[in-house]
C-alpha distance (Angstrom), angle and dihedral (degrees) to the residues before:
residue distance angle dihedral
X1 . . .
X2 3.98 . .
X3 3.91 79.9 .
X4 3.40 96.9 51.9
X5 3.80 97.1 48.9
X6 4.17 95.5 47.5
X7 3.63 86.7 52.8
X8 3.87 92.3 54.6
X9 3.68 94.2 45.7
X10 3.76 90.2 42.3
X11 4.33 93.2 50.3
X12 4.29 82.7 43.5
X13 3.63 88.2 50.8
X14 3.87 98.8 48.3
X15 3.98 89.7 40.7
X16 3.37 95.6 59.3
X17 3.86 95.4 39.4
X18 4.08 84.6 54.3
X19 3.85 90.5 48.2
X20 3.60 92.0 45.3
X21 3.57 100.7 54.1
X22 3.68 94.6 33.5
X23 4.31 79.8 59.1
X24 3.75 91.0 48.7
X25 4.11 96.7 52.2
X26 3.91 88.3 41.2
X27 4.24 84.1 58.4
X28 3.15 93.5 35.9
X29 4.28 91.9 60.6
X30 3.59 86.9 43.7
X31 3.42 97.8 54.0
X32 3.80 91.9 56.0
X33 3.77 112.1 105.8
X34 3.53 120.3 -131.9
X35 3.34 113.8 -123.3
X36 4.00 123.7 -150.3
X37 3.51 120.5 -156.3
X38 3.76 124.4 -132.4
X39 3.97 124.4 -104.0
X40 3.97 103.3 -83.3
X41 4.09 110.5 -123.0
X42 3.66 116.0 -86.5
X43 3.92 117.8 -137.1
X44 3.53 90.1 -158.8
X45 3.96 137.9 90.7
X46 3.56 92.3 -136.4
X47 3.92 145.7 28.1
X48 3.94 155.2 158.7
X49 3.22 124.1 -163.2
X50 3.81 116.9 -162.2
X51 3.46 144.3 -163.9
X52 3.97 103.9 -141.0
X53 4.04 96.4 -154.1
X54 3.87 98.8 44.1
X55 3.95 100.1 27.4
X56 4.01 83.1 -135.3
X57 3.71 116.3 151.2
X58 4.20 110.8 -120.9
X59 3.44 89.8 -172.6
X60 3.66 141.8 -28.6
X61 4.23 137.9 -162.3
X62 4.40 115.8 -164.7
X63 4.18 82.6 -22.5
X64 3.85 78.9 174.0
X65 3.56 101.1 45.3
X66 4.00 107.5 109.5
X67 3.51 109.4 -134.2
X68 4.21 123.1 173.8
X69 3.98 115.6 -97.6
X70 3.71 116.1 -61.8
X71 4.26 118.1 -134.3
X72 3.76 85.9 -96.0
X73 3.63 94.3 60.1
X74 4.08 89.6 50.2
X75 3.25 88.7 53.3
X76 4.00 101.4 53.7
X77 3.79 85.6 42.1
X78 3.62 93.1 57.0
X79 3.75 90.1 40.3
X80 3.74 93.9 53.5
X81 4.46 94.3 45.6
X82 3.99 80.3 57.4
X83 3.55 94.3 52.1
X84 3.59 89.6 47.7
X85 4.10 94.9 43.2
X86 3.86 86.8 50.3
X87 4.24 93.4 44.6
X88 3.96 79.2 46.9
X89 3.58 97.6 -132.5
X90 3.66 93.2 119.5
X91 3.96 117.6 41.6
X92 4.11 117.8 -149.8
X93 3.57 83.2 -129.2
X94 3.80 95.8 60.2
X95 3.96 118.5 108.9
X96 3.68 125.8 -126.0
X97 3.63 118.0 -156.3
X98 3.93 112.7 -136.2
X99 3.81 118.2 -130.1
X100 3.79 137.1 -151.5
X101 3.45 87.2 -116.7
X102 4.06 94.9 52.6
X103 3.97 93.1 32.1
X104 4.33 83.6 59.2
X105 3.50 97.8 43.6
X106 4.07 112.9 114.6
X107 3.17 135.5 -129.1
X108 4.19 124.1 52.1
X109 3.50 114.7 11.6
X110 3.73 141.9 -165.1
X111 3.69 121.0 -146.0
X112 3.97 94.9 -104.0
X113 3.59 134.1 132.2
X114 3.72 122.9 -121.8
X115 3.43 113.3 -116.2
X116 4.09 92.8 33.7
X117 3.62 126.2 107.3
X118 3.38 121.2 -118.3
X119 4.23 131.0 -165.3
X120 3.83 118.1 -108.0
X121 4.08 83.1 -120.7
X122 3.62 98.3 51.7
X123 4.38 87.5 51.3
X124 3.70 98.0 42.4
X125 4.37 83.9 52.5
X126 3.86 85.0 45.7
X127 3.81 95.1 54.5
X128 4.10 91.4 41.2
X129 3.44 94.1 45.1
């Protein structure tokens, strides 16, 4: 019976030693602050960040400042005329015509005249190279 009754008060004992250390570590992670780091410096003059679900703007520098076409932008261009050349709904042969509008444009620039028509593979080499 003395067995019996030491074994009880030694499995009471060790329960509430687990429960009160598994209550300390749970307060213990709550208690931790979380901490939120600051924006990291942006080289550039202008920004937008998005989120893509919402459409909310995180944050934003000159948003409205128009700037010429960033690398990224040449890329998805070229991207998309090689989709088109490959879904042949756009030949490399074809001839764009070059508008005021696209001849003034900043940023890189090929040695074209506005109002002249240029092939789809002369462009596309301009925006690689």
């Amino acid at each position: 019976m003395a067995l019996k009754s030491a074994f009880r008060s030694l499995t009471f004992i060790f329960a509430s030693l687990t429960f009160v250390l598994a209550l300390s570590l749970s307060t213990q992670a709550m208690s931790q602050t979380v901490l939120i780091p600051s924006p990291p410096q942006i080289a550039g003059s202008s920004y937008v960040l998005m989120d893509p679900k919402s459409g909310r703007v995180i944050m934003e520098e000159n948003s409205n400042e128009r700037l010429p076409p960033a690398s990224l932008t040449k890329m998805m261009t070229a991207y998309i005329v090689e989709r088109e050349l490959d879904e042949g709904r756009i030949k490399a042969s074809d001839m764009v015509p070059i508008s005021v509008n696209a001849w003034k444009t900043g940023g890189s620039r090929m040695f074209i005249k506005e109002g002249s028509s240029v092939s789809v593979e002369n462009l596309i080499k301009g925006v690689v190279i």
